[in-house]
C-alpha positions in Angstrom: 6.2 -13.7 -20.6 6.4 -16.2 -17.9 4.8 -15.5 -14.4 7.5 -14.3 -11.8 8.9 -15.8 -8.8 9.5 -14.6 -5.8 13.3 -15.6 -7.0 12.9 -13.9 -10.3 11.3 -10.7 -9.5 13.3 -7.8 -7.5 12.0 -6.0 -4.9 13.5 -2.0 -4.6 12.3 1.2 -3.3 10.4 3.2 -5.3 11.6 6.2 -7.4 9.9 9.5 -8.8 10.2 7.9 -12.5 8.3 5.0 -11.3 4.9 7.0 -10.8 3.7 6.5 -14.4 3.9 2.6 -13.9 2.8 2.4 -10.6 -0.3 4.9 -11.2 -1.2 2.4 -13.8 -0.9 0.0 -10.9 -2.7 2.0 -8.5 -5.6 2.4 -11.2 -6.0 -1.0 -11.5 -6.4 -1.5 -7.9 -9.3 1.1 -8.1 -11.0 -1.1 -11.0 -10.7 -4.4 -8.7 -11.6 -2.9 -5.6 -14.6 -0.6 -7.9 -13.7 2.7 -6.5 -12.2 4.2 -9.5 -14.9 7.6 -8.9 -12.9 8.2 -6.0 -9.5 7.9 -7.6 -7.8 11.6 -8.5 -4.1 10.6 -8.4 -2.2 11.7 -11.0 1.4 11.2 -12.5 2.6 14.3 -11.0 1.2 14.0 -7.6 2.5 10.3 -7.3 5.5 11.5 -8.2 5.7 14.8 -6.1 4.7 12.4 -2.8 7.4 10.2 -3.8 10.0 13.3 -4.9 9.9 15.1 -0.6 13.1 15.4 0.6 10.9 14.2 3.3 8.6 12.0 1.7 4.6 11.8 2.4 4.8 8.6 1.3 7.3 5.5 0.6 6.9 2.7 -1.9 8.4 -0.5 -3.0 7.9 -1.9 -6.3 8.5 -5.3 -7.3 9.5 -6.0 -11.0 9.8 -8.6 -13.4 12.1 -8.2 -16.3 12.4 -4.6 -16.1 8.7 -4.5 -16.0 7.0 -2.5 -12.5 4.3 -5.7 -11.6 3.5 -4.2 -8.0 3.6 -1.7 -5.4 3.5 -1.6 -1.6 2.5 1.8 -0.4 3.2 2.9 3.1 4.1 5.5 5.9 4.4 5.4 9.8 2.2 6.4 11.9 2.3 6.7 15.4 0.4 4.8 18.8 -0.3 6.9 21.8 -0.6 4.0 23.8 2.6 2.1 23.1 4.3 5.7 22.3 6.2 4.4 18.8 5.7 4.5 15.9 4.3 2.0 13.3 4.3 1.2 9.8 1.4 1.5 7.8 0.8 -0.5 4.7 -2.0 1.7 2.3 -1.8 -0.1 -0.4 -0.4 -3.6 -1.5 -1.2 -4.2 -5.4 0.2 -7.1 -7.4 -0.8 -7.2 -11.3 -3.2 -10.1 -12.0 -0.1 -11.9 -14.4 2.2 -11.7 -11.3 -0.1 -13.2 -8.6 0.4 -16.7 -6.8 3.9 -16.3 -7.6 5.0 -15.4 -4.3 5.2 -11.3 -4.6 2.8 -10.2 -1.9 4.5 -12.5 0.2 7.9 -11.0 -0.5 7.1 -7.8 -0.5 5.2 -8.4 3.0 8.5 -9.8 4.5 10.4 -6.7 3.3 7.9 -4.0 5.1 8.1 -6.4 8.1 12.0 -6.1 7.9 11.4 -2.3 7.6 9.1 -2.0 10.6 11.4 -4.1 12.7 14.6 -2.1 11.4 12.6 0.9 12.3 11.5 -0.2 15.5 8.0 -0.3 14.5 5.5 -1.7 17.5 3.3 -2.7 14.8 2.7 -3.4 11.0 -1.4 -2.5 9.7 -3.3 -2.1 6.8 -7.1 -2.4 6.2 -8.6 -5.2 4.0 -11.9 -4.9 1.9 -14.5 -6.9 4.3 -15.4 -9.4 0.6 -12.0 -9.7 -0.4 -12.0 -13.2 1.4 -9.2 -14.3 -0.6 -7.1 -11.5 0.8 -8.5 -12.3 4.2 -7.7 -15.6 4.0 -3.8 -15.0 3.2 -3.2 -12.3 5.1 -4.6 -14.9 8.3 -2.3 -17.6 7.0 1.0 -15.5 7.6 -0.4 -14.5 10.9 -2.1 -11.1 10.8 -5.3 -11.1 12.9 -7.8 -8.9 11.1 -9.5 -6.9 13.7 -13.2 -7.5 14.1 -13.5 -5.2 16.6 -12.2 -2.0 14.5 -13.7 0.3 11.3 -12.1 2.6 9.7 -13.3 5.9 10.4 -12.9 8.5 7.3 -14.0 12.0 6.5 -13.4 14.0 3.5 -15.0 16.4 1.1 -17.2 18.9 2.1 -17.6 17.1 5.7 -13.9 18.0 6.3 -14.4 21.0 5.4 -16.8 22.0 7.4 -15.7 20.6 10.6 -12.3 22.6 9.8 -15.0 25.7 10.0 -15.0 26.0 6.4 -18.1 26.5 4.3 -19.5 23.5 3.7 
């Protein structure tokens, strides 16, 4: 199979039937980035996130000849400060055979189209501080990665507790 283009390969909004093949996508994200201990998605959870009347989450999926070769996960979220809302990017995963192709890029351009349809103040995601390649490209189309910023997370037993649960 040839490599697709950003011509040849379409770009669509994700439906429930697409969790099988984009859980496969999302599982090979977790093997590159080597958090697959933390991964507990499953097929029915993708697909019930994706199934809301309103959704959790939304999705794009790019394919190539009827084949699902990446996902861009995302939902809004919302900044006090500039009191809108804005468009979150979780997750952008293009299979190793469909990189350098153009993909990410197109698939960038559509969430951008999204926000600003939306009226989104602003388009983020988080990038792995080693992925320099990611880095690097994300820079070239003129995101400024934040030095200034870290994620904060809690989960697990830590959440718990600071709900006032056991823990």
């Amino acid at each position: 199979m040839p490599a697709p283009s950003e011509a040849s390969a379409s770009i669509r909004f994700a439906r429930p039937d697409d969790a099988a093949a984009i859980l496969s996508l999302i599982t090979e994200l977790a093997e590159f980035e080597h958090l697959t201990h933390l991964l507990v998605a499953t097929e029915e959870t993708l697909r019930a996130a994706l199934a809301d009347d309103l959704p959790r989450v939304e999705c794009l999926v790019a394919e190539y000849e009827g084949k699902v070769v990446a996902y861009a996960m995302y939902f809004h979220n919302f900044s006090s400060f500039l009191t809108q809302r804005g468009l979150y990017l979780e997750d952008l995963y293009v299979s190793p055979a469909a990189r350098r192709m153009g993909v990410a890029s197109a698939m960038l351009r559509k969430l951008a189209a999204i926000a600003v349809e939306r009226q989104c103040a602003r388009f983020e995601w988080t990038v792995l501080d080693w992925n320099q390649s990611a880095i690097d490209f994300y820079e070239n189309i003129g995101a400024t990665v934040m030095p200034d910023w870290r994620v904060v997370r809690m989960t697990g037993e830590a959440l718990t507790k600071l709900a006032g649960g056991p823990g």
